[in-house]
C-alpha positions as CSV (number, residue, x, y, z in Angstrom):
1,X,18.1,-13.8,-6.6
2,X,14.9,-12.1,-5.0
3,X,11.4,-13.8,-5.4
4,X,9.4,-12.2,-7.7
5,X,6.3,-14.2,-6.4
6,X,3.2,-11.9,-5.8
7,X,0.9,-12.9,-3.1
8,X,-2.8,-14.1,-3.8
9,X,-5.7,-11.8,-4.4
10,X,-6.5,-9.4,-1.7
11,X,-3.7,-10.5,1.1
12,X,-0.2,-9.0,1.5
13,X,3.3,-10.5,1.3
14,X,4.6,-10.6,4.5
15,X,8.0,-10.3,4.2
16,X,7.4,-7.7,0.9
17,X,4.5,-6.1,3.2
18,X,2.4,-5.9,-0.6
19,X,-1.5,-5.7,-0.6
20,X,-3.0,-6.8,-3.2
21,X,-6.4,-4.7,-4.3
22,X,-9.6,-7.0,-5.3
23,X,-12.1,-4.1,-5.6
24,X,-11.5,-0.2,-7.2
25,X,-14.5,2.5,-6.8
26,X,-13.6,4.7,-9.7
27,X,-16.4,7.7,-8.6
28,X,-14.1,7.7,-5.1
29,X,-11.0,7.1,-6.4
30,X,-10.6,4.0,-3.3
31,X,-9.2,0.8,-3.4
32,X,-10.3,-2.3,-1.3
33,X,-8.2,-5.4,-0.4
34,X,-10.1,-8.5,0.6
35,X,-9.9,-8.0,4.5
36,X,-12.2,-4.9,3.4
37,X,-9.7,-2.7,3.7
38,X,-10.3,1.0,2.3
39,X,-7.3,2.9,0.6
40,X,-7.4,6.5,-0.7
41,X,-4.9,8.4,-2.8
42,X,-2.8,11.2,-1.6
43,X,-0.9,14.1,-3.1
44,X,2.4,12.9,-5.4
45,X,0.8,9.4,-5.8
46,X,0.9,7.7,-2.5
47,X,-1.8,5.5,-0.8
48,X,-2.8,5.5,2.9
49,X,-5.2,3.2,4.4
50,X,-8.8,5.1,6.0
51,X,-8.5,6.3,9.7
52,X,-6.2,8.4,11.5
53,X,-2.6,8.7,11.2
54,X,-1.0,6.3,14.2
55,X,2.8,5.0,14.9
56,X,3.5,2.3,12.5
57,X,1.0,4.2,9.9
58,X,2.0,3.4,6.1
59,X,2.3,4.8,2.9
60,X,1.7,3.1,-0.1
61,X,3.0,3.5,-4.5
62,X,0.3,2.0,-6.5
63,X,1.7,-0.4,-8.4
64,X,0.6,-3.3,-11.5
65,X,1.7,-6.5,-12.1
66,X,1.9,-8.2,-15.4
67,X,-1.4,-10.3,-14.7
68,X,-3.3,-7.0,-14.0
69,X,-3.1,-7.1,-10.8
70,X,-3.2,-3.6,-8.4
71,X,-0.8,-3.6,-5.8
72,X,0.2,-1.2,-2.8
73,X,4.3,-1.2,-1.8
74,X,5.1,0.2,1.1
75,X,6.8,3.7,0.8
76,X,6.8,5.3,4.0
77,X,5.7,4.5,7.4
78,X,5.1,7.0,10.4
79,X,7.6,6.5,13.3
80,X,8.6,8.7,15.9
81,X,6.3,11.3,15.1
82,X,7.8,11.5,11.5
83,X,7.5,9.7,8.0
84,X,10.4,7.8,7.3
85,X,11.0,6.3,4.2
86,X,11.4,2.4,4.0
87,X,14.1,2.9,1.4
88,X,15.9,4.7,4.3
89,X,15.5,8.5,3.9
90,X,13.3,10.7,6.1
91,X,10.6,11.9,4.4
């Protein structure tokens, strides 16, 4: 059976690789984790953290938890000059 056990407030699961968001700026549409950490939205609902694009980059879903809690679950990450999905599948 797989953990369903969400890591505190602003700091990410490191085997899951969650972040945990403490801080949304509606007018900007950017999320914050509590490293200070600045996420914006992308086209078809991914996340990216601010700054260029880099090997090991990653892609985020939004997600909620039942305690109302914004997450970001790693999607894709940027490898070999490519986004590869985590799930396996080249993007």
């Amino acid at each position: 059976m797989t953990s369903t056990k969400q890591p505190p407030a602003g700091e990410t699961d490191s085997q899951q690789g969650w972040v945990r968001i403490v801080r949304v700026d509606y007018e900007r549409n950017e999320l914050y984790d509590k490293a200070g950490r600045g996420y914006y939205e992308l086209p078809g609902s991914l996340w990216t953290e601010f700054g260029p694009v880099h090997e090991g980059s990653i892609r985020y879903w939004g997600s909620g938890s039942h305690a109302g809690h914004i997450n970001l679950l790693p999607a894709l990450i940027f490898t070999g000059g490519q986004w590869v999905s985590l799930l396996g599948k080249q993007a």
